[in-house]
C-alpha positions as CSV (number, residue, x, y, z in Angstrom):
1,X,70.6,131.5,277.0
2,X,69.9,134.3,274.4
3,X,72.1,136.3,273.0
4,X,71.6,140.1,274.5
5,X,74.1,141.4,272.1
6,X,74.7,141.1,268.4
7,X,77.2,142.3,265.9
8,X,77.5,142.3,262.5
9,X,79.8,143.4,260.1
10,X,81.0,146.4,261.9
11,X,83.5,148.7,260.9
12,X,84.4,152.2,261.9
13,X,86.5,154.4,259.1
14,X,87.3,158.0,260.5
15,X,87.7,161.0,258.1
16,X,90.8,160.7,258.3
17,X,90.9,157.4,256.7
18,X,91.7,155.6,259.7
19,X,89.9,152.1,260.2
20,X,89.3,151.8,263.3
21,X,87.0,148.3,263.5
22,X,87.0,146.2,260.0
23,X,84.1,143.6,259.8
24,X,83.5,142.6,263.6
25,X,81.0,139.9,264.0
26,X,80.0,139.4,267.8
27,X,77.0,136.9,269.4
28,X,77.5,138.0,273.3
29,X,75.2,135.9,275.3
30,X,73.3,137.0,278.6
31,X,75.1,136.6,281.6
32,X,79.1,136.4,279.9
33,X,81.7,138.8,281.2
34,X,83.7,139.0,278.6
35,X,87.1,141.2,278.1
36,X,88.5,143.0,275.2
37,X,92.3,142.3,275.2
38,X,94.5,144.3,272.6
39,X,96.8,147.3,272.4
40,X,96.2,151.1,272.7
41,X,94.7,152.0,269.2
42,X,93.6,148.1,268.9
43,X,90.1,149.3,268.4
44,X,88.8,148.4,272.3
45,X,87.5,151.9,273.0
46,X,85.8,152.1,269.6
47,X,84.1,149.0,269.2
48,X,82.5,149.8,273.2
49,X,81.7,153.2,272.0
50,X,79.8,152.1,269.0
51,X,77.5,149.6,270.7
52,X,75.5,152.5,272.6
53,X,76.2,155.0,269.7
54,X,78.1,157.2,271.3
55,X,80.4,157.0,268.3
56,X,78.7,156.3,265.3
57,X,79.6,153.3,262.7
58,X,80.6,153.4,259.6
59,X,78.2,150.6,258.5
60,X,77.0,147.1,259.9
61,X,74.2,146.4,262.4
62,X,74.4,146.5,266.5
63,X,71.0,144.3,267.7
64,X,70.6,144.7,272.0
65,X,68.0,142.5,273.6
66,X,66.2,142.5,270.0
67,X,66.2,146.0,269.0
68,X,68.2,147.8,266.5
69,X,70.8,150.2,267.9
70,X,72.3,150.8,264.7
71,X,69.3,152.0,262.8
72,X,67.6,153.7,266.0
73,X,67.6,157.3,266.7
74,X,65.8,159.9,269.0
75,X,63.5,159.2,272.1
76,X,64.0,155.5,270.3
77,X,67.8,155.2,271.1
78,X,67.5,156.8,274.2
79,X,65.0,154.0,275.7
80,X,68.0,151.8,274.2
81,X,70.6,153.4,276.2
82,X,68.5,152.9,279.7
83,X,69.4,149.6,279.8
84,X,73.5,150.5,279.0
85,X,75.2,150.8,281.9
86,X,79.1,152.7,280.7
87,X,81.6,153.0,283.4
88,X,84.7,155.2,281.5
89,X,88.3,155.0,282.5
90,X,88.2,158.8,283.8
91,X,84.9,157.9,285.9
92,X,82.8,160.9,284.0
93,X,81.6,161.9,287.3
94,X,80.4,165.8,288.8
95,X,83.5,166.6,291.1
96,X,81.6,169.6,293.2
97,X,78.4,167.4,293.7
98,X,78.0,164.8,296.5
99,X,78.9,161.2,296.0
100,X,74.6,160.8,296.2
101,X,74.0,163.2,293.5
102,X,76.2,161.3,290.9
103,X,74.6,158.0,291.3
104,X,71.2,160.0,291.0
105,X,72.1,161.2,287.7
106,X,72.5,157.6,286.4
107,X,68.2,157.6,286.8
108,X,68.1,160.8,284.3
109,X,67.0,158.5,280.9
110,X,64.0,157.7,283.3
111,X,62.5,160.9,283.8
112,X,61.3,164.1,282.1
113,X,63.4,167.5,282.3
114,X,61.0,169.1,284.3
115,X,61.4,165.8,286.8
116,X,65.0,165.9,286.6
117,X,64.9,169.4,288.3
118,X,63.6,167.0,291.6
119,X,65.3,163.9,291.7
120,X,66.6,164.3,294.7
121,X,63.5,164.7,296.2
122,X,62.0,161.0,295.0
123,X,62.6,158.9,298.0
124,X,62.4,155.7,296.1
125,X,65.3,157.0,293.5
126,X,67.5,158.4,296.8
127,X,66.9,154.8,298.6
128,X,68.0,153.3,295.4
129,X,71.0,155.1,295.0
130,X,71.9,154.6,298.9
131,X,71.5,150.5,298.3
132,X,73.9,151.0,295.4
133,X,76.3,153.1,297.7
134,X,75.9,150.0,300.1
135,X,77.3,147.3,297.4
136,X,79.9,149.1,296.6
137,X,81.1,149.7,300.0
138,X,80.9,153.9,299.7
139,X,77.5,154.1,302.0
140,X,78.7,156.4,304.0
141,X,80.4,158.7,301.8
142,X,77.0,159.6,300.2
143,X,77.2,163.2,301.3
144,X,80.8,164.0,300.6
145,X,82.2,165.5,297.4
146,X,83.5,163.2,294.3
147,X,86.8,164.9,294.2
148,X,87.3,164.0,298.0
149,X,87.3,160.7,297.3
150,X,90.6,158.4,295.6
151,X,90.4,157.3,292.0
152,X,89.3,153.6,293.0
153,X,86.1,155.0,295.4
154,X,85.4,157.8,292.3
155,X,85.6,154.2,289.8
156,X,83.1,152.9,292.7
157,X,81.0,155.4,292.2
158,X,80.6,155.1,288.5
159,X,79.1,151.9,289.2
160,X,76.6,152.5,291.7
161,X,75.5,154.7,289.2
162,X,75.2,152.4,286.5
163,X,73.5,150.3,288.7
164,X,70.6,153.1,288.6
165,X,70.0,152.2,285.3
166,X,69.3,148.5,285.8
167,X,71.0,147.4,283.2
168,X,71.0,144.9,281.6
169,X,74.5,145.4,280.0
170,X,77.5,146.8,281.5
171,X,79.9,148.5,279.2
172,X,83.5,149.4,280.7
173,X,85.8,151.0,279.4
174,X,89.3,150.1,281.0
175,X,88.1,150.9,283.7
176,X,90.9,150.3,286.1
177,X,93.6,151.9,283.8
178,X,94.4,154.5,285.9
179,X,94.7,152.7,289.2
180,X,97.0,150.7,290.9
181,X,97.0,147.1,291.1
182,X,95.1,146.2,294.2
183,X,92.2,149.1,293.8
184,X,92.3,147.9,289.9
185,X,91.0,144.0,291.5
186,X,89.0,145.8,293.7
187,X,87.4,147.5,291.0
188,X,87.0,144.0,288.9
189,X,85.6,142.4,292.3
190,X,82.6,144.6,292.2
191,X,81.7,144.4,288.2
192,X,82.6,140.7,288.8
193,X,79.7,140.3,291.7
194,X,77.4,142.4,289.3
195,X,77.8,140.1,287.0
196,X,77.1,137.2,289.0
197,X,74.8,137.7,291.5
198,X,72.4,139.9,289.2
199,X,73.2,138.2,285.8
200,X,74.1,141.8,284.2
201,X,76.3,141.1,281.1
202,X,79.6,143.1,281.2
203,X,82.0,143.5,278.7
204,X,84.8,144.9,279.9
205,X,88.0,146.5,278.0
206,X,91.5,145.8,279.9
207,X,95.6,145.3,279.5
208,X,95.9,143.1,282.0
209,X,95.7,139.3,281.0
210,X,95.8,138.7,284.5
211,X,92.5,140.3,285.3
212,X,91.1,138.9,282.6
213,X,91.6,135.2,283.8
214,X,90.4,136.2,287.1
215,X,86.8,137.7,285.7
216,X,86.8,137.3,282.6
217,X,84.5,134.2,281.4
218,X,85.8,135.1,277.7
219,X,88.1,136.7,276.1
220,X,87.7,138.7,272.8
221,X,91.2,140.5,271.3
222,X,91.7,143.2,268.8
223,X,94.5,143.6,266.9
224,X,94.3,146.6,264.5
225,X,90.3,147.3,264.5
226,X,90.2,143.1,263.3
227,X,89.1,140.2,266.0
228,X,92.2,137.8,266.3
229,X,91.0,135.5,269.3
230,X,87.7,134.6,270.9
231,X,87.7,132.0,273.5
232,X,88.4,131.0,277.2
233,X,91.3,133.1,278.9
234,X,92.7,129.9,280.1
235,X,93.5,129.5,276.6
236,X,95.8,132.4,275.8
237,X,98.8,130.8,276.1
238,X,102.0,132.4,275.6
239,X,101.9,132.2,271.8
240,X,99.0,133.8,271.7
241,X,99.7,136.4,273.9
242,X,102.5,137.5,271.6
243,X,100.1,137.5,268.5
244,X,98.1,139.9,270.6
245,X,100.8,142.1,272.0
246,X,103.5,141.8,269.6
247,X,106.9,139.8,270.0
248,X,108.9,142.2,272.7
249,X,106.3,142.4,275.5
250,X,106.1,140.9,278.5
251,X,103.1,140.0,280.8
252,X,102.0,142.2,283.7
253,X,100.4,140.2,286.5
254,X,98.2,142.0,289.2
255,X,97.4,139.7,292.3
């Protein structure tokens, strides 16, 4: 398989002098679902946030099915981003509009401004968004309002609406950090069957080692903006768990 993402000598400084990412050198292959493993402040959030541009590198070169993120701009980077798919930890949804609505939106980097204005009246873009309602199991909240729904259903609906995008890469960032364990695995079922039933890569950004062994087909770990493991979850072992996390923590499981 081909590698549908490429990184290469990445690094994020901040103005305040912060690294945030020093030298990262990824080959992510089509079809992986792979999980970024490491503290808060590790450089998870960054490193995600660079690969579509909402934050912007420092230096280094970001290549996405064979085109050039890093040196992209304008209507250029935008036809980029189509095929993104990002599903944030606070869900980044419309709270007043109707479940339907916010998975529209996700069809927006399709369509002209003046279009936009009509979405809702495309019948092929509403039938789409209903048959993305349908895999997540929230069909027949389509009419209700976000903030009606619980956090897990609002993470549910993040991802229908990336699925309007037809991506081709899933970027998601912790996105079960504010939920409890059983919506968290819930949430992880449904990236996990996007993954493989529709071979969309994901690459996913989690605490919990124990998710990660359950989805994850590899594991990538950052320890102070720097790689430190890259490899199978079954081999994090208890040594390197404590590399990762630091000598005083303990593992969380969620069933």
């Amino acid at each position: 398989m081909k590698n549908i993402l490429t990184i290469k000598h990445l690094d994020k400084v901040y103005a305040s002098g912060t690294h945030a990412l020093e030298n990262i050198n990824l080959e992510i292959k089509e079809g992986e679902f792979v999980i970024l493993l490491g503290l808060s402040g590790s450089g998870k959030s960054t490193l995600l946030r660079c690969i579509n541009r909402l934050i912007e590198p420092t230096s280094g070169e970001i290549i996405f099915d064979d085109q050039n993120v890093s040196s992209s701009n304008g209507k250029e980077l935008c036809n980029i981003r189509r095929h993104i798919g990002m599903i944030f930890q606070q869900f980044n949804l419309i709270k007043n509009l109707s479940v339907e609505l916010n998975v529209l939106t996700g069809k927006l980097g399709y369509i002209s401004l003046i279009h936009s204005l009509t979405i809702t009246h495309n019948k092929e873009n509403v039938n789409q968004a209903i048959k993305n309602l349908k895999r997540v199991g929230l069909k027949k909240f389509s009419k209700q309002k976000v903030k009606n729904l619980s956090g897990g259903q609002q993470q549910r609906v993040a991802i229908a609406r990336a699925l309007m995008q037809n991506p081709k890469l899933i970027l998601a960032d912790e996105p079960v950090a504010s939920l409890d364990p059983a919506t968290s695995d819930s949430v992880m079922k449904y990236l996990g069957e996007l993954n493989y039933k529709d071979n969309i890569t994901v690459v996913c950004s989690l605490h919990f080692l124990s998710l990660a062994r359950k989805y994850g087909s590899r594991v990538i770990a950052l320890k102070e903006g720097k790689i430190v493991f890259d490899g199978l979850p079954s081999e994090i072992d208890e040594k390197r768990f404590h590399s990762i996390y630091g000598e005083n923590t303990q593992e969380v499981e969620i069933q």
